[in-house]
N, C-alpha and C positions, 0 to 999 in steps of 0.2 A: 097330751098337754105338756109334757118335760120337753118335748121338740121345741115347742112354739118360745122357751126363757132365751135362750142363745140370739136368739131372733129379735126377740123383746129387747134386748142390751144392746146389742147393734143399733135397731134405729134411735134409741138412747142415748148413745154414746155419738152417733151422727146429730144428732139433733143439740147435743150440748156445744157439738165442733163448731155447728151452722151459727147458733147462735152466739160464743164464742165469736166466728169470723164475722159476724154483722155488725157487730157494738166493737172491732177494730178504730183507732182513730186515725188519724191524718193529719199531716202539716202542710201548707204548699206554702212557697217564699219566692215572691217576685220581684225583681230589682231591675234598675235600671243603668248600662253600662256607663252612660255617658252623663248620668246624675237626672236624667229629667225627672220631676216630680208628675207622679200619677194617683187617681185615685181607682179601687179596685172593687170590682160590681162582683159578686156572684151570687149566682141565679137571681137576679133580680134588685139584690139590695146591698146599698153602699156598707163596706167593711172599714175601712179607716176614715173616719172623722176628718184629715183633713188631709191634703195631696203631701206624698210620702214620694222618697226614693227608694226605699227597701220593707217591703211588709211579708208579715210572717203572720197568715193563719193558721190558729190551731183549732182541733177537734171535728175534723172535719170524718163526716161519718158515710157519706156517699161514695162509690169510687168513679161520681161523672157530677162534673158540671160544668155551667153557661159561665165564661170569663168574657166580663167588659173591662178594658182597661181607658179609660177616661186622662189624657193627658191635661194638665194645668195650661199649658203652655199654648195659647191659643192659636191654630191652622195645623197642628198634628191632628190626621184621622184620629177616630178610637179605632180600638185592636178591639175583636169578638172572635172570640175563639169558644170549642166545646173539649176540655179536658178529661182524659180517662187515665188513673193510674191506679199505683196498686195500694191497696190500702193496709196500715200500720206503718207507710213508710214518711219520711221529711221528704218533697218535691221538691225540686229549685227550678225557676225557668227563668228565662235572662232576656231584658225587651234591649232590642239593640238596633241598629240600622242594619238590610241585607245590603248586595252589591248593588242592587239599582234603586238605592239611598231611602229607602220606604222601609218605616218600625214593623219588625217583624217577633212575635214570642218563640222563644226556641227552649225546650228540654236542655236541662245541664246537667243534674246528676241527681240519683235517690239513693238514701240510706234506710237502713231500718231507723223505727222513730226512736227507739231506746239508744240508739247513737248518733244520732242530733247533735250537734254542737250549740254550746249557749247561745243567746238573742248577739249576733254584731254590735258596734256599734254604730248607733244611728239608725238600726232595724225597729221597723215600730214593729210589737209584737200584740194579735186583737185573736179575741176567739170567735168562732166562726157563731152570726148570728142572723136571725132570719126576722128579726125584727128594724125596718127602719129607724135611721135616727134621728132626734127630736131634732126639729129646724131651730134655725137661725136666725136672729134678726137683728138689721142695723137700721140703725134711726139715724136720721141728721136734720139737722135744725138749720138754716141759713136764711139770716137777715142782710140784705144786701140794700144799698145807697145809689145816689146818680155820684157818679166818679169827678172829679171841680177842683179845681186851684183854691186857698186860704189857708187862714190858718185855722189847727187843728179843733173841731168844737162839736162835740157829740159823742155820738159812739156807735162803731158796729159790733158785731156779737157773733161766733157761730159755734154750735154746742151738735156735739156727736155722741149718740149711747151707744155700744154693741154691746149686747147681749147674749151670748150664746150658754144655754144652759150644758151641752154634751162636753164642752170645752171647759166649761166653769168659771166662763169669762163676763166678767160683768166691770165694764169701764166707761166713764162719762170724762168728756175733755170741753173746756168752756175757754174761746178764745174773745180776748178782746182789747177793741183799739178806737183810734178816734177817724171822724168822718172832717171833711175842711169843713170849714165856715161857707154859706151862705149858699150853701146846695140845696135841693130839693129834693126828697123822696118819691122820683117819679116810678120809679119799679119797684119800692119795698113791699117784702112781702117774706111769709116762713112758713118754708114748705116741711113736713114732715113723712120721709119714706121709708116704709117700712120693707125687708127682704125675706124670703122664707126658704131657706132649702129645703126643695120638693124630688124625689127618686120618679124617676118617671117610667112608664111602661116598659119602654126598650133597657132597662137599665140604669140609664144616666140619671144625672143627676146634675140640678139648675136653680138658678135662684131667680125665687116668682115674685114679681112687686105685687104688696098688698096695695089696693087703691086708698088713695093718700089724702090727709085730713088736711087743705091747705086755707089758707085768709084767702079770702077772694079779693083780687086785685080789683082797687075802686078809682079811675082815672077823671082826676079831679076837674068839673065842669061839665061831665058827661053822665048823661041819665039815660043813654040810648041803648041799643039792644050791643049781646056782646057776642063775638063770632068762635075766639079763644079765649082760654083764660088768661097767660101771663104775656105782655108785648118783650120783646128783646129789650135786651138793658142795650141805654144809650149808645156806650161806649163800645159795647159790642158789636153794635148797628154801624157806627162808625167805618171800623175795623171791614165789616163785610162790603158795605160800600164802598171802600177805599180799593179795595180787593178788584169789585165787580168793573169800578170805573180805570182800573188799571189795563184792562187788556183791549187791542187794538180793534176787533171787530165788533158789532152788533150781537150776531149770532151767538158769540163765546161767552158775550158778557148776559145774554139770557140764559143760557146756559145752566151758567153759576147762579143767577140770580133764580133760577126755579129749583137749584140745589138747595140752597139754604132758605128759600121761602117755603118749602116741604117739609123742614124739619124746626120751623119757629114758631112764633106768632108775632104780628107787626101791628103797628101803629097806622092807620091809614095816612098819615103824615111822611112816615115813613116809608108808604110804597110807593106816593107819591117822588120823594125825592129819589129812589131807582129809576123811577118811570123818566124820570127828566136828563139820565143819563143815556137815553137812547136816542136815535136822531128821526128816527122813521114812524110815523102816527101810528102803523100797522102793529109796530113791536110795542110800543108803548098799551096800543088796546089788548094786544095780547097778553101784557105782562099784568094789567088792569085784570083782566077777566081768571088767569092762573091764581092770583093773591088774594081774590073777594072773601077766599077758604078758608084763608090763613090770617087773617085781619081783627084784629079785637075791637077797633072800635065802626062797627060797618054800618055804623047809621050817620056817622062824617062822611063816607065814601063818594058822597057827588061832591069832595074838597078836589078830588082829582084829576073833575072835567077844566079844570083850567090848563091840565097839562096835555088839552088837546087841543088843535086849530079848527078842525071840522065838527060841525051839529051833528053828521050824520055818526061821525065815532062815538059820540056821548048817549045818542039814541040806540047804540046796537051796545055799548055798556049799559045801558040801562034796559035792555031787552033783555040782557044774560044776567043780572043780579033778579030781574022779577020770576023769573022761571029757572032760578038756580034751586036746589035743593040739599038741606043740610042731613 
């Protein structure tokens, strides 16, 4: 039985080392040479709050993990990388362009952590945390007018909240001014968008629109059914027409005009006046049967058949809005 004490103390003694080396900590410090701001994912979950040039995690107790690095700066890839170092030490890695000009993470140097040098400045410094953090949300308010010559008589308004509880930022800004004389409110309306930063599977991290509490736009004289909700503010409609009727061929000016009727909603008044910028019945029915989708008020929509010569185009428009499908 006296054999077996020397024995006993050893795995003892190894067992205190082992646990000892496991509860080691760790720093890593990622920067960027040329200042871009980054935000920095490991394993899974966003670490600073908000995009940094220089972060410095501390306590970190692993000696492996999953690095996403997430640039601010929109059309840089992210960087994923899987890091192994030694643990008790400060890491430094340095994001920088290689020679065939593409962000590459390189090792720069390790110290033991007890000789660490203070936080830089301008180093954000965050301890390492495996809990996401609370999102974010910005509200905006925007009351908008038809745009007119007079003099000034009314008012417009537009009121922005951000909120961010991790930030601690809670600010409300309320602007206002006057609208001309003798306008009409053909697209007012106050939409309210809320945003939420959400960490997603692969790491990253985005901001998700909550679905939005807005006034339903009421277009005065009309009881008919609606295809979208808000039609293009006048002046903006303008602008696109003036656009579409500027370039020399047919082809180029549908083009455009199935660019921006994909990403609006229109007035069937208004699709009509693109339609009368084409020369050809074909283009015209074409551009008719593209816009039925995008149209808010689509129960005016036989206002159109004037902007054709032949019955037989209004019959084959009127074949594709009855067998259209929303």
């Amino acid at each position: 039985m006296k054999q077996k004490f020397p024995l006993l103390l050893i795995i003892a003694a190894l067992s205190l080392n082992l646990s000892a080396f496991a509860q080691l900590k760790t720093n890593l410090v990622f920067f960027t040479e040329q200042g871009e701001r980054f935000t920095l994912i490991l394993n899974g979950i966003r670490q600073n709050p908000v995009p940094e040039t220089n972060v410095k995690v501390t306590d970190l107790i692993a000696p492996t993990y999953k690095v996403k690095i997430i640039f601010d700066q929109q059309g840089i890839p992210d960087l994923d990388k899987t890091l192994t170092f030694n643990q008790g030490t400060e890491t430094t890695f340095t994001i920088k362009r290689n020679n065939k000009n593409e962000y590459v993470m390189r090792w720069m140097n390790e110290v033991p952590i007890e000789q660490a040098l203070p936080p830089a400045t301008g180093q954000q410094v965050v301890v390492y945390t495996t809990q996401p953090p609370a999102p974010s949300t910005v509200t905006q308010t925007t009351t908008t007018y038809t745009e007119t010559t007079g003099e000034p008589q009314g008012s417009v308004s537009m009121g922005i909240s951000i909120n961010d509880p991790e930030l601690g930022v809670n600010m409300n800004i309320n602007v206002g001014g006057a609208i001309p004389s003798g306008s009409q409110a053909v697209t007012t309306q106050t939409t309210t968008t809320t945003y939420s930063t959400t960490t997603n599977a692969s790491g990253g991290y985005y901001q998700e629109p909550v679905p939005p509490q807005q006034q339903a736009y009421v277009m005065p004289g009309y009881n008919g059914p609606v295809g979208c909700p808000y039609p293009m503010h006048p002046s903006e409609f303008q602008e696109v027409k003036r656009s579409v009727e500027s370039k020399s061929f047919d082809d180029t000016r549908l083009r455009i005009a199935k660019q921006v009727i994909a990403s609006n909603c229109l007035l069937s008044a208004q699709v009509k006046e693109i339609m009368l910028l084409f020369t050809f019945e074909d283009t015209r029915l074409d551009l008719a049967k593209y816009a039925y989708g995008y149209t808010y008020d689509i129960g005016n929509y036989y206002k159109l058949n004037d902007a054709f010569t032949f019955e037989s185009t209004i019959e084959e428009l009127d074949e594709y809005i009855n067998g259209f499908r929303r």
